[in-house]
C-alpha positions, -999 to +999 in steps of 0.1 A: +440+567+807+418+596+808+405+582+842+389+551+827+394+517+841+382+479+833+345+473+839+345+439+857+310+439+852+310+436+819+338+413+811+325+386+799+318+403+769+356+398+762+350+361+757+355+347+724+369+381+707+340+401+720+349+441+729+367+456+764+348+476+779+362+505+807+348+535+819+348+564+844+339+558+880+308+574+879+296+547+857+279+572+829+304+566+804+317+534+789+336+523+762+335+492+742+371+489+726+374+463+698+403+442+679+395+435+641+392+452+609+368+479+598+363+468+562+351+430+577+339+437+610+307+455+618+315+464+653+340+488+644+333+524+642+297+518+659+286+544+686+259+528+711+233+546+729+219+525+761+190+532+777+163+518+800+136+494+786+105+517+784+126+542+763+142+509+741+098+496+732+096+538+729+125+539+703+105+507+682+073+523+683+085+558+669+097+536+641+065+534+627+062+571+618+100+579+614+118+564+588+153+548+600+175+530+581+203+500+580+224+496+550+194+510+528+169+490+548+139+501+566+144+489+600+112+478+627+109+459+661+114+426+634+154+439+640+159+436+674+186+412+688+185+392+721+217+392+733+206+370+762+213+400+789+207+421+766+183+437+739+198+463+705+186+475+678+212+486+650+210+510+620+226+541+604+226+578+609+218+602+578+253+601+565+260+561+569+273+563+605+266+528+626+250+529+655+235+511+680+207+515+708+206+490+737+193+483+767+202+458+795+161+459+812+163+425+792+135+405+820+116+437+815+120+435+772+116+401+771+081+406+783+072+426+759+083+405+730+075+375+746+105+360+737 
């Protein structure tokens, strides 16, 4: 549909009830599709940004002038999570939308949290 197809790369994401993802061929869009309910599943309804590693630590430091927020909380580099390939950051937009930055430079990341 729409030219998309299953990103084999990312499959094992699909293990225990984690999200689909396909894409275009270029490779600059992907989708994560997800089975569950919206009222008791935070997944749903999130739209995630990814980006390299240097722009993720550049993200975290603007958080120390600019205010951003997750359910009503003040968020800082305390609410990244290490996904293990992984690093993301979640919180909301203005008017309550979720969403999520991430970025996959997770040897690069790492070294800078020193995790």
């Amino acid at each position: 549909m729409f030219g998309f197809h299953l990103l084999k790369e990312l499959e094992f994401w699909s293990a225990n009830s984690g999200p689909v993802f396909i894409g275009n061929k270029d490779g600059n869009i992907k989708i994560a599709l997800f089975k569950g309910n919206k009222e008791n599943d935070s997944s749903i309804g999130r739209i995630t940004f990814r980006t390299s590693g240097k722009e993720f630590i550049s993200f975290l430091n603007r958080l120390e002038t600019v205010p951003v927020f997750s359910l009503g909380q003040k968020i800082d580099k305390h609410n990244v999570v290490d996904h293990d390939i992984s690093f993301s950051i979640y919180f909301n937009d203005p008017d309550g939308n979720k969403l999520e930055l991430t970025s996959y430079d997770h040897e690069y990341l790492h070294s800078k949290f020193g995790q």
